[in-house]
N, CA, C and O atoms as a GROMACS GRO file, in nm:
protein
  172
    1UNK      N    1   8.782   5.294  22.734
    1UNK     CA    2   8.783   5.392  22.843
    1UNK      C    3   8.768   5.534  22.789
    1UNK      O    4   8.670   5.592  22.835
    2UNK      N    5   8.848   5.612  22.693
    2UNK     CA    6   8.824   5.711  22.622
    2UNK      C    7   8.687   5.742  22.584
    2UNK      O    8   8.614   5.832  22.625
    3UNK      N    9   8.662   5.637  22.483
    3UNK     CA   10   8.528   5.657  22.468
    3UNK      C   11   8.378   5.667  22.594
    3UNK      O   12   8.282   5.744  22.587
    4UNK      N   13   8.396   5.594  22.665
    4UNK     CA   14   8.301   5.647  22.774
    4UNK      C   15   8.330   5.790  22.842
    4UNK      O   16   8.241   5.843  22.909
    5UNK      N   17   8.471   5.860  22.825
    5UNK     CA   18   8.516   5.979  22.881
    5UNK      C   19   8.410   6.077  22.790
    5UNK      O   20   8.311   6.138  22.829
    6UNK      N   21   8.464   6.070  22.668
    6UNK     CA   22   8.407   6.125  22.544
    6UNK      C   23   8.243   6.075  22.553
    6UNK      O   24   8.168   6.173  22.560
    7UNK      N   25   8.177   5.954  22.555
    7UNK     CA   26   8.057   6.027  22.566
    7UNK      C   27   7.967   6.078  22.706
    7UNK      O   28   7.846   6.069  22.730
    8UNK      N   29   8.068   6.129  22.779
    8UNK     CA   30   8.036   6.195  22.926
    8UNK      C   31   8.093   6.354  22.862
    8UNK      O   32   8.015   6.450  22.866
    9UNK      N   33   8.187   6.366  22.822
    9UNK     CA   34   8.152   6.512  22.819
    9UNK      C   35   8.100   6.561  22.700
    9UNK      O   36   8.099   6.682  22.676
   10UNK      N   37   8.051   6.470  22.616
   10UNK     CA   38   7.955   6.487  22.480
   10UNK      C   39   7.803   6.503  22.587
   10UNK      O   40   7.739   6.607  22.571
   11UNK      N   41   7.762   6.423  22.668
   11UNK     CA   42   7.671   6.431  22.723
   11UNK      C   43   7.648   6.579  22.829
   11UNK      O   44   7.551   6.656  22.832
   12UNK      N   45   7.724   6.581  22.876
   12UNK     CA   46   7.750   6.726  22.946
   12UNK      C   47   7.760   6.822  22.855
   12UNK      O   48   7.663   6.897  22.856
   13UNK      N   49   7.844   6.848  22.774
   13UNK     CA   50   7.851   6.923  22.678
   13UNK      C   51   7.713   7.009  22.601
   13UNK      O   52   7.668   7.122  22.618
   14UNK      N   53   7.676   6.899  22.514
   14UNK     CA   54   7.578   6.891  22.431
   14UNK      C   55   7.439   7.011  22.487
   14UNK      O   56   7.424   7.122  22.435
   15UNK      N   57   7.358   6.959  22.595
   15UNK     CA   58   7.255   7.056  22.641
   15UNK      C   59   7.333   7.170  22.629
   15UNK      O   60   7.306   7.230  22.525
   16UNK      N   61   7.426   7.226  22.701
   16UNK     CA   62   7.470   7.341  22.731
   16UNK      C   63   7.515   7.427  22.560
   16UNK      O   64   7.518   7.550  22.553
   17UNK      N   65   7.539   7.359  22.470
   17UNK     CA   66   7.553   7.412  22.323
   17UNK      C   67   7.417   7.461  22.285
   17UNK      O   68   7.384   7.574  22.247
   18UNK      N   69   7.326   7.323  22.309
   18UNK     CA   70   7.160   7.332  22.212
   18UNK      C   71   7.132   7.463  22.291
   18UNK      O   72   7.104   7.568  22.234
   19UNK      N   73   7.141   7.447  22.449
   19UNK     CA   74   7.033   7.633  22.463
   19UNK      C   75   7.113   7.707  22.456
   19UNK      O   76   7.048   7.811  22.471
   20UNK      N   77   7.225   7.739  22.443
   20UNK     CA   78   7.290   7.830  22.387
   20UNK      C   79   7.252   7.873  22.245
   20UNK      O   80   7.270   7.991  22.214
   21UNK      N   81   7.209   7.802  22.171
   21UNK     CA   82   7.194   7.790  22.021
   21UNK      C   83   7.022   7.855  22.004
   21UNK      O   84   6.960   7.940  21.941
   22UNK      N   85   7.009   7.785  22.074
   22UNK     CA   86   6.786   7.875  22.135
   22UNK      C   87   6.835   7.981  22.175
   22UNK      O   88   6.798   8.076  22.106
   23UNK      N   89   6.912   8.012  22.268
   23UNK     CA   90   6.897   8.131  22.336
   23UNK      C   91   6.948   8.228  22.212
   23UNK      O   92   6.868   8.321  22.211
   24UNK      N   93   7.043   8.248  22.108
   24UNK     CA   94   7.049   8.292  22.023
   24UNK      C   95   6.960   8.306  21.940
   24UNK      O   96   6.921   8.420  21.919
   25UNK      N   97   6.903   8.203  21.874
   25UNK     CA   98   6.766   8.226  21.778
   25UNK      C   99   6.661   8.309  21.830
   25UNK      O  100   6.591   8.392  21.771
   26UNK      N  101   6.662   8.270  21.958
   26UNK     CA  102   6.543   8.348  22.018
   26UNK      C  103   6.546   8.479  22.036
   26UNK      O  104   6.448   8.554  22.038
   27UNK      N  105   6.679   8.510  22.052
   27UNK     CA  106   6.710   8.691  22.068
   27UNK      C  107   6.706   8.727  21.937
   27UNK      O  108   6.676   8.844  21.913
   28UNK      N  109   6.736   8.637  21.830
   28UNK     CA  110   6.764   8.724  21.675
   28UNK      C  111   6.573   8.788  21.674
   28UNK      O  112   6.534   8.905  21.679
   29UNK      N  113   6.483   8.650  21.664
   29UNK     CA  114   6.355   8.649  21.670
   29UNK      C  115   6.300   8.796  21.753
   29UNK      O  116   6.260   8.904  21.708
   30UNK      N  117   6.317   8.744  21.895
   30UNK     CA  118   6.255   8.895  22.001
   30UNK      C  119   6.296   9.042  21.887
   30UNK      O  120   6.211   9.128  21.864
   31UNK      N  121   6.439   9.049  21.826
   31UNK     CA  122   6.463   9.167  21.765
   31UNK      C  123   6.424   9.215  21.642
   31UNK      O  124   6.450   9.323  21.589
   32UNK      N  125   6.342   9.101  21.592
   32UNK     CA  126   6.264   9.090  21.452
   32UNK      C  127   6.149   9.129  21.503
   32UNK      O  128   6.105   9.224  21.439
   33UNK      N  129   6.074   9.091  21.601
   33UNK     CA  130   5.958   9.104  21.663
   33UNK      C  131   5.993   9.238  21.719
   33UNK      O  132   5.891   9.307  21.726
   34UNK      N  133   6.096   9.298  21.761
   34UNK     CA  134   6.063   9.391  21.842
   34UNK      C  135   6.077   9.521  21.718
   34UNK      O  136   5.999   9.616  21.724
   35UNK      N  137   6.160   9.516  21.631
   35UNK     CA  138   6.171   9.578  21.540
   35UNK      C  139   5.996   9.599  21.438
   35UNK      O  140   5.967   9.704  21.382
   36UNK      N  141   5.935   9.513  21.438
   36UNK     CA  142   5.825   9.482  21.369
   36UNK      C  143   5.760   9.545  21.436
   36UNK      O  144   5.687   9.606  21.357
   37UNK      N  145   5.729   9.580  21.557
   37UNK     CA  146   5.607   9.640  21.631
   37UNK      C  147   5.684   9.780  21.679
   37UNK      O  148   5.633   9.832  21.778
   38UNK      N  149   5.810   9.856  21.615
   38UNK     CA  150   5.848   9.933  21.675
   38UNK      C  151   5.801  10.039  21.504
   38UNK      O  152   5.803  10.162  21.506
   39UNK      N  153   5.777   9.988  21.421
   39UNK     CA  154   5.759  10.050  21.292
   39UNK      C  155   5.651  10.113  21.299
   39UNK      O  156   5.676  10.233  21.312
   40UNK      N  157   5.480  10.080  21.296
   40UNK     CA  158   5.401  10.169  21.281
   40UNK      C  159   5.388  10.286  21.404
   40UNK      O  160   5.346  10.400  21.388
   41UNK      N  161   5.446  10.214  21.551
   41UNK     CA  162   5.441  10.331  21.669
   41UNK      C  163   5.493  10.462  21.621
   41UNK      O  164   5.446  10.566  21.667
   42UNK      N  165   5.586  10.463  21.533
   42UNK     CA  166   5.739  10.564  21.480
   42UNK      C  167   5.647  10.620  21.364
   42UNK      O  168   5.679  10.738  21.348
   43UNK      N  169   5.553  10.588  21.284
   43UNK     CA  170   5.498  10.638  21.180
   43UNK      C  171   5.400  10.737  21.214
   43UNK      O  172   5.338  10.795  21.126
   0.00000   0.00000   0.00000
């Protein structure tokens, strides 16, 4: 019984970690990118 509890909120859980985890990479990225194209405008 536990174990089917556990893999219901492993299942629920889980998506909601992974894009949390994208949505981070992806902002570090946008600020690498945005930093990168903010250099020669400034020169």
């Amino acid at each position: 019984m536990k174990s089917r509890i556990l893999k219901a909120v492993i299942a629920i859980v889980a998506p909601l970690v992974i894009e949390f985890v994208v949505r981070k990479i992806s902002e570090k990225l946008d600020k690498k990118v945005d930093g990168d194209k903010q250099l020669p405008a400034s020169m």
